[in-house]
N, C-alpha and C positions, 0 to 999 in steps of 0.2 A: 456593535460588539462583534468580534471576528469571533468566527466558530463551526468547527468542522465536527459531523455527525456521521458514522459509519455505521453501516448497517449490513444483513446478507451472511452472514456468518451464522453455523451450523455444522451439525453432526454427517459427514459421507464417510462413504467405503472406499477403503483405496481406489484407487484409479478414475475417483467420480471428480464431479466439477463442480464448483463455485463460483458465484460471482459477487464481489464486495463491491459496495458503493460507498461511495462519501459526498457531502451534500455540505457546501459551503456557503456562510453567508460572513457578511460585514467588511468585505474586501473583490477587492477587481480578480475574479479567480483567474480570468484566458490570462493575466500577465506573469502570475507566478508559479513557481517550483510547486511541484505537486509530487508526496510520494507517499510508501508505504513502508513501515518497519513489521515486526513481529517480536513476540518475546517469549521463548519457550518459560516452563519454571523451569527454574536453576541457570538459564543461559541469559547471557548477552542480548540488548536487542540488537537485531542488524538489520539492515534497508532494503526492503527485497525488489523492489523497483523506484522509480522516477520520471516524472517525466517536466520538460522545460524545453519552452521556445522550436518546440518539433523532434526534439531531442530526447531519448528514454536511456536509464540506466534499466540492467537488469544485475540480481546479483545470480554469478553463475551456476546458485542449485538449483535456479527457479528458470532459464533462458529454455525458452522453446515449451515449456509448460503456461510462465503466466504471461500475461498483455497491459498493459495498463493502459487505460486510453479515457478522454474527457469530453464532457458532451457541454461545452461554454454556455450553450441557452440553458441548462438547468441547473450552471455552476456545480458539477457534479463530475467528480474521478472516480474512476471502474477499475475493476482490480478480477480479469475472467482468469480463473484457474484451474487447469486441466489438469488430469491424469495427477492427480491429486498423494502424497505419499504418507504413513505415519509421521516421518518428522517434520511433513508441515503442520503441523500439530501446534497453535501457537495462539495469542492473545494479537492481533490485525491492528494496526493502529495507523491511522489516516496523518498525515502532517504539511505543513503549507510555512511558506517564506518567499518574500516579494525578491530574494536574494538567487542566482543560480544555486544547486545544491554541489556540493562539494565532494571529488571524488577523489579518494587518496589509495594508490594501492589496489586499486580494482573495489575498494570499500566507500559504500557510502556511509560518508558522515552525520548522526545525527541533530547538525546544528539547524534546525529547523524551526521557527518560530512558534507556530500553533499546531496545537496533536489533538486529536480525537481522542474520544475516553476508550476506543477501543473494541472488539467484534471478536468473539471468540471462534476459531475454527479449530473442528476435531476429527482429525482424519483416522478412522478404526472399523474393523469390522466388528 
């Protein structure tokens, strides 16, 4: 059974750092799309990174703050974020597709097959 588990989410003060993990099981993870959405309340969720085949999407409120990066021996994507702002303020959500992810517009697409339940991060003083 395919299934991604996020974890690492928590309460910082502006400008602090985070680092989210996702821990995948029931599928080849080094071969697939691997990303990240978020979902404030009331907004949209959007894709704040990605990454596929050595290749990373970033979306541009997040470029030069976060990293996404994947450790294959422990089937596991990282999500380090810096300098951290109140509107990253959002519910973190892990997703996974054996397919490239899709980029339309500068936006990525959430056509993603499997999501995590989700990691909450709350940026405030």
């Amino acid at each position: 059974v395919e299934r991604l588990v996020e974890s690492g989410g928590g309460l910082v003060q502006p400008g602090g750092s985070l680092t989210l993990s996702c821990v995948a099981s029931g599928f080849t993870f080094s071969s697939w799309a691997m990303a990240w959405f978020r979902q404030a309340p009331g907004k949209q969720r959007e894709g704040v990174a990605a990454l596929y085949g050595g290749s990373t999407y970033y979306h541009d409120s997040v470029k030069g703050r976060f990293t996404i990066s994947q450790d294959s021996a422990k089937n596991t994507v990282n999500l380090q974020m810096n300098s951290l702002k109140p509107e990253d303020t959002a519910t973190y959500y892990c997703a996974a597709d054996s397919r490239p992810p899709l980029v339309e517009r500068g936006v990525l697409r959430d056509a993603f097959l499997y999501w995590g339940q989700g990691t909450q991060v709350t940026v405030s003083s």
